[in-house]
C-alpha positions as CSV (number, residue, x, y, z in Angstrom):
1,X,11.8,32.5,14.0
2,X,10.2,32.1,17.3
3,X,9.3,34.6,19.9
4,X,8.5,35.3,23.4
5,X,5.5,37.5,24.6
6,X,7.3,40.0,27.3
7,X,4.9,41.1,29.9
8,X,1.0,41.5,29.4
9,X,1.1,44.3,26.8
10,X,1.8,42.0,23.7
11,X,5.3,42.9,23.5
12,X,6.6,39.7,21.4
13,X,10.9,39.7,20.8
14,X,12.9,37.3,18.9
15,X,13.8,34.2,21.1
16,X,17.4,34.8,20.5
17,X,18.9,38.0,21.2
18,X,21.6,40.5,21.1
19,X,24.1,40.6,23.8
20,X,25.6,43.9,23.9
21,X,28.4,43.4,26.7
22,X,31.7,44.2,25.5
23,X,30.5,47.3,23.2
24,X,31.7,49.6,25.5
25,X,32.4,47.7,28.9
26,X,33.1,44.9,30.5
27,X,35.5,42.4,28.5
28,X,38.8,44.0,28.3
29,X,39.2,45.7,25.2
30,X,35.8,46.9,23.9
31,X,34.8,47.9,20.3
32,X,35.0,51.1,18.3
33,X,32.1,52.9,18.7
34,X,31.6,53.7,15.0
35,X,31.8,49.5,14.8
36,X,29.3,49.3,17.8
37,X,26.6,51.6,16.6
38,X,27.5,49.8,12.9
39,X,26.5,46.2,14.6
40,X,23.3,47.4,16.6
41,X,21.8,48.6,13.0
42,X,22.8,45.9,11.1
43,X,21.2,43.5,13.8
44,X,18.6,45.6,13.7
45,X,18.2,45.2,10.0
46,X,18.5,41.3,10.0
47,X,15.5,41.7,12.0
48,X,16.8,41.3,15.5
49,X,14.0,42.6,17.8
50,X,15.9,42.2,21.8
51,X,19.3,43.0,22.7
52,X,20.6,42.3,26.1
53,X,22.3,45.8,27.0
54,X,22.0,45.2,31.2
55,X,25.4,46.8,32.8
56,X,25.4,43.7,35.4
């Protein structure tokens, strides 16, 4: 997959990331939290390495 070098500290992150909005704010009805935290790791397992989680 590609990546993106964040900063000059040799931070790289997947190209694609994880939007988090609508976890727990922002689209209405949001998800369980049980199902939430459940996502996040198995992102994090698939090898997901930047998720979005800005409150704006």
């Amino acid at each position: 997959m590609k990546t993106r070098k964040l900063g000059t500290g040799g931070l790289e992150v997947l190209a694609l990331g994880m939007g988090c909005m609508g976890l727990r704010f922002g689209l209405g009805l949001t998800a369980d939290q049980a199902k939430g935290i459940r996502m996040i790791r198995v992102a994090m397992e698939r090898g997901i390495t930047f998720s979005d989680t800005a409150q704006a």
